[in-house]
N, C-alpha and C positions, 0 to 999 in steps of 0.2 A: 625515104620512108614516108610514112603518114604525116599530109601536112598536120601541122596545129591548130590551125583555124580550121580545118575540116574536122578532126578530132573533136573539137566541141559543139560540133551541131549533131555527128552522127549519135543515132541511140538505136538499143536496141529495137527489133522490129519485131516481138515479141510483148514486151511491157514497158519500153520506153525507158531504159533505165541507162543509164549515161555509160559510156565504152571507154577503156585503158588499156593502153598500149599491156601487152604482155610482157614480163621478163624473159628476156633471152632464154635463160635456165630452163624456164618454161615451155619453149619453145622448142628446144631442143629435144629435152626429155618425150616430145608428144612425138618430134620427128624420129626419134630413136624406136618410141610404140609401135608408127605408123609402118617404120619400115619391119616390123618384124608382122603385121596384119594384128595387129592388136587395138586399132583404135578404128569405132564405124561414129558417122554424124547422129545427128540426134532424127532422120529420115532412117534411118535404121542400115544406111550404106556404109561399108568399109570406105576407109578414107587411102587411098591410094597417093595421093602426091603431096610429096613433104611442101611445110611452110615456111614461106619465109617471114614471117609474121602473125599477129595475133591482135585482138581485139578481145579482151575483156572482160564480161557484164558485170556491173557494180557489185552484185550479190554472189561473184565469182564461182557463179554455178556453171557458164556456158563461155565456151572461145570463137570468136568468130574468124576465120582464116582469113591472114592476107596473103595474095598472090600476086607476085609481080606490081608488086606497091597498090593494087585494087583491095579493096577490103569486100569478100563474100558474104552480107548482110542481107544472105536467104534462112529465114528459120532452121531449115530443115540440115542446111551444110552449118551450123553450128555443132561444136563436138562440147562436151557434156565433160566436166571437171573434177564431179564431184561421187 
């Protein structure tokens, strides 16, 4: 998974506000959205490939995907929580 020591330098790349691992639960739930085309990023694209992780933002507005243990820490492939 996401190392730990890199887990605390990443920040958002929006307003810099510190990143948390997702819960599972969470995870799943967005993969269950994702395959039915219910879930687009916050670029306004449907999100087509489930994840196998997540990132976060402290104000638990946005998720940032991880794929293949990379974390996607482009504004735009952030998907929207709230």
């Amino acid at each position: 998974m996401i190392n730990p020591d890199l887990l605390e330098i990443l920040r958002c790349p929006d307003n810099r506000q510190r990143l948390a691992l997702a819960d599972p639960s969470l995870v799943a739930s967005l993969n269950e959205r994702i395959a039915k085309g219910e879930i687009s990023n916050r670029g306004g694209n449907r999100v087509s490939q489930q994840l196998d992780a997540g990132l976060v933002r402290e104000d638990g507005a946005f998720l940032y995907p991880v794929r293949r243990n990379i974390p996607i820490m482009l504004i735009d492939e952030a998907i929207g929580l709230r």
